[in-house]
RODO-2510 file (C-alpha; in nm, 4 decimals, decimal comma):
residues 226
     n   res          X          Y          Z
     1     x     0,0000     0,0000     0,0000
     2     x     0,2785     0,2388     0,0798
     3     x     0,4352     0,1936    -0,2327
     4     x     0,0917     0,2694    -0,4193
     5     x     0,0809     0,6468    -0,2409
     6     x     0,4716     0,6350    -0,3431
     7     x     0,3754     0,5581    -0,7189
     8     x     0,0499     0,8176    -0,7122
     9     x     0,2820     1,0936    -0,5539
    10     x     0,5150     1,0728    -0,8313
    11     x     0,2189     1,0988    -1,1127
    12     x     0,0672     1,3889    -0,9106
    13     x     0,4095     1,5454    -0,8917
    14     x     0,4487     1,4886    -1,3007
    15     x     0,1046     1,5955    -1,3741
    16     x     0,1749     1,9497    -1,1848
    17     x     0,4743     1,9939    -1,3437
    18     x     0,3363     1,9257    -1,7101
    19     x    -0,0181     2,1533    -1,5973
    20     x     0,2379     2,4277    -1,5574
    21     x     0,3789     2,4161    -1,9003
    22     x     0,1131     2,3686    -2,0597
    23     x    -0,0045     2,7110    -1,8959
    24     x     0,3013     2,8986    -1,9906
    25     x     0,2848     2,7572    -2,3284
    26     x    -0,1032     2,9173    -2,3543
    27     x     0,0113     3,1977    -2,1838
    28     x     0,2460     3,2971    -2,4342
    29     x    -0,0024     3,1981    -2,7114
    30     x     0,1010     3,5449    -2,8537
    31     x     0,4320     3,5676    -2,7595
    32     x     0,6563     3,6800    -3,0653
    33     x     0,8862     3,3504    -3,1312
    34     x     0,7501     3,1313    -2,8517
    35     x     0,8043     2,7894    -2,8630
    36     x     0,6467     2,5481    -2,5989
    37     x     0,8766     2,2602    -2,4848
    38     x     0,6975     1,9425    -2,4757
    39     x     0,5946     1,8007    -2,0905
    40     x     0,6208     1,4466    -2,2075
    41     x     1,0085     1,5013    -2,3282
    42     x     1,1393     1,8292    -2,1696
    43     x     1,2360     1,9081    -2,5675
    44     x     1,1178     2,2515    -2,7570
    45     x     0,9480     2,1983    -3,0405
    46     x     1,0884     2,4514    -3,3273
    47     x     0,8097     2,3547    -3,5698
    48     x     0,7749     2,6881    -3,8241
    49     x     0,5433     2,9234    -3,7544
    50     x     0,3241     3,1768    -3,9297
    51     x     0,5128     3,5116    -4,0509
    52     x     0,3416     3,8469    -4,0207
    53     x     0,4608     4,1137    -4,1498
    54     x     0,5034     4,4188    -3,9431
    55     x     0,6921     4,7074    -4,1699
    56     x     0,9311     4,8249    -3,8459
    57     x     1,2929     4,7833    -4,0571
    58     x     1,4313     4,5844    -3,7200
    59     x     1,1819     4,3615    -3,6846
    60     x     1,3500     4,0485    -3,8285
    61     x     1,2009     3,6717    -3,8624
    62     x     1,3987     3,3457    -3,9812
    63     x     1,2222     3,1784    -4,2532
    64     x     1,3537     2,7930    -4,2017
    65     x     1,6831     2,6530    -3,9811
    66     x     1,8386     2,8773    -3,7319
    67     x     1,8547     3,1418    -3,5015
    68     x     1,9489     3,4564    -3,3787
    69     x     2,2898     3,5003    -3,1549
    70     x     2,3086     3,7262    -2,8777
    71     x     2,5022     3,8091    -2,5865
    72     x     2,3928     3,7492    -2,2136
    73     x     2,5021     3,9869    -1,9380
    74     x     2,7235     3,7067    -1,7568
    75     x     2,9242     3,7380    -2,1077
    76     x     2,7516     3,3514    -2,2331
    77     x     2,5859     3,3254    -2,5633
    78     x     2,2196     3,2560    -2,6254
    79     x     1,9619     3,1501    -2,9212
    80     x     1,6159     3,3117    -3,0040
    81     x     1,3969     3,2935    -3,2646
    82     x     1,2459     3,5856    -3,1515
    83     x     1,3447     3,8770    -3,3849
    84     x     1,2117     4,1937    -3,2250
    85     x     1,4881     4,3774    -3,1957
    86     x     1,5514     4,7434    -3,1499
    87     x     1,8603     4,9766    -3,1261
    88     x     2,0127     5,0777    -2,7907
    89     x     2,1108     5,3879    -2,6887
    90     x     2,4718     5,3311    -2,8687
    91     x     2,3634     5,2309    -3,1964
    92     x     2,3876     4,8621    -3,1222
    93     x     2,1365     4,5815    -3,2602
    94     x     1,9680     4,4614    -2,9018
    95     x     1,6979     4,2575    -2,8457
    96     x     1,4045     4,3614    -2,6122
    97     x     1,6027     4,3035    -2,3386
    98     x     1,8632     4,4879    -2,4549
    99     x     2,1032     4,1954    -2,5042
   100     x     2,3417     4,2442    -2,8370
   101     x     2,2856     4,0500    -3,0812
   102     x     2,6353     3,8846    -3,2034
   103     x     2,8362     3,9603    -3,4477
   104     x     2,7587     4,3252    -3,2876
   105     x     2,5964     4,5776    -3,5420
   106     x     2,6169     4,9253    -3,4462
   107     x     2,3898     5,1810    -3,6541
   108     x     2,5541     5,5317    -3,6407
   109     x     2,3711     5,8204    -3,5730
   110     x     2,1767     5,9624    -3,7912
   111     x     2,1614     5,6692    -3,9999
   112     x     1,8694     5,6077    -4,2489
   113     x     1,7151     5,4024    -4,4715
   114     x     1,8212     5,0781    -4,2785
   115     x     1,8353     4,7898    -4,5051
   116     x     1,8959     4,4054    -4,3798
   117     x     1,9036     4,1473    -4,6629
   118     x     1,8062     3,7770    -4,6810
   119     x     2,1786     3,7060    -4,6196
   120     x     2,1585     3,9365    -4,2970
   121     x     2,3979     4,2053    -4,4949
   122     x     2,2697     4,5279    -4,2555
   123     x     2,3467     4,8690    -4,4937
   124     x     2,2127     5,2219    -4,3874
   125     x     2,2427     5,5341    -4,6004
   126     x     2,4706     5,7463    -4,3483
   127     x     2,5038     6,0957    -4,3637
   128     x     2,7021     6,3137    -4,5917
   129     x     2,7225     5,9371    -4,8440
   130     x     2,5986     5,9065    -5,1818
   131     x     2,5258     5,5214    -5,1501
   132     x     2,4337     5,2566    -4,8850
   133     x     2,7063     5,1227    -4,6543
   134     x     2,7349     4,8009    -4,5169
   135     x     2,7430     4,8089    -4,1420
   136     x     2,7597     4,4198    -4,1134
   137     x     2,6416     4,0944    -4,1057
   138     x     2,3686     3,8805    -3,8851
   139     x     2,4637     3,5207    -3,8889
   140     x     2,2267     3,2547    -3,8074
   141     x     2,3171     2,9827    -3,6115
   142     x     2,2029     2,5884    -3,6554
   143     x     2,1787     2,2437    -3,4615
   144     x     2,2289     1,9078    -3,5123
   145     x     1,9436     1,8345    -3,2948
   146     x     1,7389     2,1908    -3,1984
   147     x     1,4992     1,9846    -2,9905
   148     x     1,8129     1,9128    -2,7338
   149     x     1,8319     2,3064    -2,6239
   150     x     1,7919     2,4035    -2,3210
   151     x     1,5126     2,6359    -2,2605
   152     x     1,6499     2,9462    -2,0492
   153     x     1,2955     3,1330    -2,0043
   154     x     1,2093     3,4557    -2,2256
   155     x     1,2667     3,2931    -2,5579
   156     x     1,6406     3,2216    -2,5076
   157     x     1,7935     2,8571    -2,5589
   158     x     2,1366     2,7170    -2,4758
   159     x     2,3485     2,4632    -2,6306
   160     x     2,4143     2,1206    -2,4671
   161     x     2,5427     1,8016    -2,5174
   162     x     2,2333     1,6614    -2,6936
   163     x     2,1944     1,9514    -2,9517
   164     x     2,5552     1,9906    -3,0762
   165     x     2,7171     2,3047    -3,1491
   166     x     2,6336     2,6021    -3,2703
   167     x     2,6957     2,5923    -3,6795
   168     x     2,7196     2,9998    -3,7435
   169     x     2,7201     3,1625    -4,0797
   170     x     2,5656     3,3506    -4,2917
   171     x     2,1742     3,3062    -4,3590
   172     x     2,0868     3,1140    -4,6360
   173     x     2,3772     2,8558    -4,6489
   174     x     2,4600     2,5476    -4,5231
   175     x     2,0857     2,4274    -4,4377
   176     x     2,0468     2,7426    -4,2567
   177     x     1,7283     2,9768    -4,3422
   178     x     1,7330     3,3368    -4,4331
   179     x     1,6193     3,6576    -4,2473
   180     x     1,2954     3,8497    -4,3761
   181     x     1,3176     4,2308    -4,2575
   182     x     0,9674     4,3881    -4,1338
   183     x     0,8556     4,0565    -4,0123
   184     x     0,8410     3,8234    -3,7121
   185     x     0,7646     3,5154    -3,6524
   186     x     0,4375     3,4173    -3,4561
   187     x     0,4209     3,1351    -3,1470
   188     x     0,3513     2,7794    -3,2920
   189     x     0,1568     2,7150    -2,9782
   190     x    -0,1798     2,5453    -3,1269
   191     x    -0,4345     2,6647    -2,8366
   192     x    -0,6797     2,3837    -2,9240
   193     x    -0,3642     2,0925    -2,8227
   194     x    -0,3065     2,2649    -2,5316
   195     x    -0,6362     2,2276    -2,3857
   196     x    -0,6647     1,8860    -2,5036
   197     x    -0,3512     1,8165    -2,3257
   198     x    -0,5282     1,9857    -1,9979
   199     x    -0,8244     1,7904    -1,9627
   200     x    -0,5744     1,4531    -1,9936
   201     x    -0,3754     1,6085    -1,7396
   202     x    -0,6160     1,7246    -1,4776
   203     x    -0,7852     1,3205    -1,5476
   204     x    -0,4687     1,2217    -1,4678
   205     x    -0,3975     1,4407    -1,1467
   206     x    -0,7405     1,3246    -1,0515
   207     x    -0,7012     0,9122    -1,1045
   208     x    -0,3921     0,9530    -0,8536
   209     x    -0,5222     1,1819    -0,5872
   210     x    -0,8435     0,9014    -0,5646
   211     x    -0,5624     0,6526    -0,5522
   212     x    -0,4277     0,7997    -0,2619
   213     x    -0,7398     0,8528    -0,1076
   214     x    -0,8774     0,4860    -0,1086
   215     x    -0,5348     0,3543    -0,0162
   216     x    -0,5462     0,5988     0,2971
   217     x    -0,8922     0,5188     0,3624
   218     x    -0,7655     0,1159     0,3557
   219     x    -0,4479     0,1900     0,5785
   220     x    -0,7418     0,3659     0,8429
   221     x    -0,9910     0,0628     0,8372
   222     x    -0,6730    -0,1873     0,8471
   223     x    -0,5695    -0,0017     1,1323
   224     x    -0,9210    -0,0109     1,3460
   225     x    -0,9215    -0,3631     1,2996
   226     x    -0,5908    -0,3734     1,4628
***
């Protein structure tokens, strides 16, 4: 009997666990670049998502492989999809948190007309120039195995044993996908899973609290008759 409240413990335990992500994941339902990681693995799921167009020049989304590079204030290197990005006080290419993206572009002063190709060539007509100038690259970075990131909260991944390194290069080559300027890419979240995926859940939270209950209740009788 002991070991059946052991067992039901556990699958209460797992069931909270997976209830919470599967509320984060419908939380973020409209989260620019959100991708839920999967309860039943502990693995994102980078499955494509719907582009929308948004006309701001540094809003940037990755159409196929990849993902953005940028720099974390303990000096470590992270991976979004999540191409909202804006320009920091300096000039430099941040993302809404302010973290650079890497390779660091810096847009000087003034700048207009800011161009960023499929490739992830940045140009800007500067002042007192005739023509564009190149201010830099945005390389994309690719996986082995994307699934095996580690999820570091507020769209940022890590590399790890199970995804491989980090392949960086310019978009469009080497299996990696290219960068579309004035759009991002939506949350692949599908609402109507999730809540599927609830109902199973809370069933399942349910079956193992009763267990626990009539195994208490038979541990009390077993007891009186003691």
């Amino acid at each position: 009997m002991i070991d059946g409240i052991g067992a039901a413990t556990g699958g209460i335990k797992a069931q909270t666990q997976r209830m919470d992500a599967l509320a984060n994941d419908i939380a973020n339902v409209s989260t620019t670049g959100y991708k839920p990681v999967r309860a039943s693995t502990g693995t994102p799921d980078f499955q494509q998502a719907a582009l929308e167009e948004t006309g701001n020049p540094l809003d940037l989304a990755i159409e196929g492989d990849g993902f953005f590079e940028v720099k974390r204030p303990d000096g470590t290197t992270a991976y979004t999809r999540a191409g909202n990005f804006s320009l920091s006080a300096e000039g430099k290419l941040v993302t809404s948190d302010g973290m650079p993206v890497q390779p660091e572009i810096t847009v000087p002063q003034g700048a207009t007309a800011i161009t960023i190709g499929t490739d992830g060539t940045v140009s800007a007509q500067l002042s007192g120039d005739t023509k564009p100038s190149e201010l830099g690259k945005i390389e994309l970075a690719r996986f082995v195995n994307p699934s095996g990131l580690q999820a570091l909260g507020d769209n940022l991944y890590s590399e790890t044993a199970a995804s491989g390194a980090p392949q960086a290069g310019l978009a469009g080559a080497d299996g990696r996908g290219t960068i579309r300027q004035g759009s991002l890419e939506g949350s692949n979240v599908n609402v109507v899973e999730e809540l599927v995926d609830m109902i199973e859940t809370q069933r399942a939270y349910e079956v193992n609290s009763k267990m626990i209950s009539a195994t208490d209740e038979m541990l009390r009788n077993a007891n009186q008759q003691l």
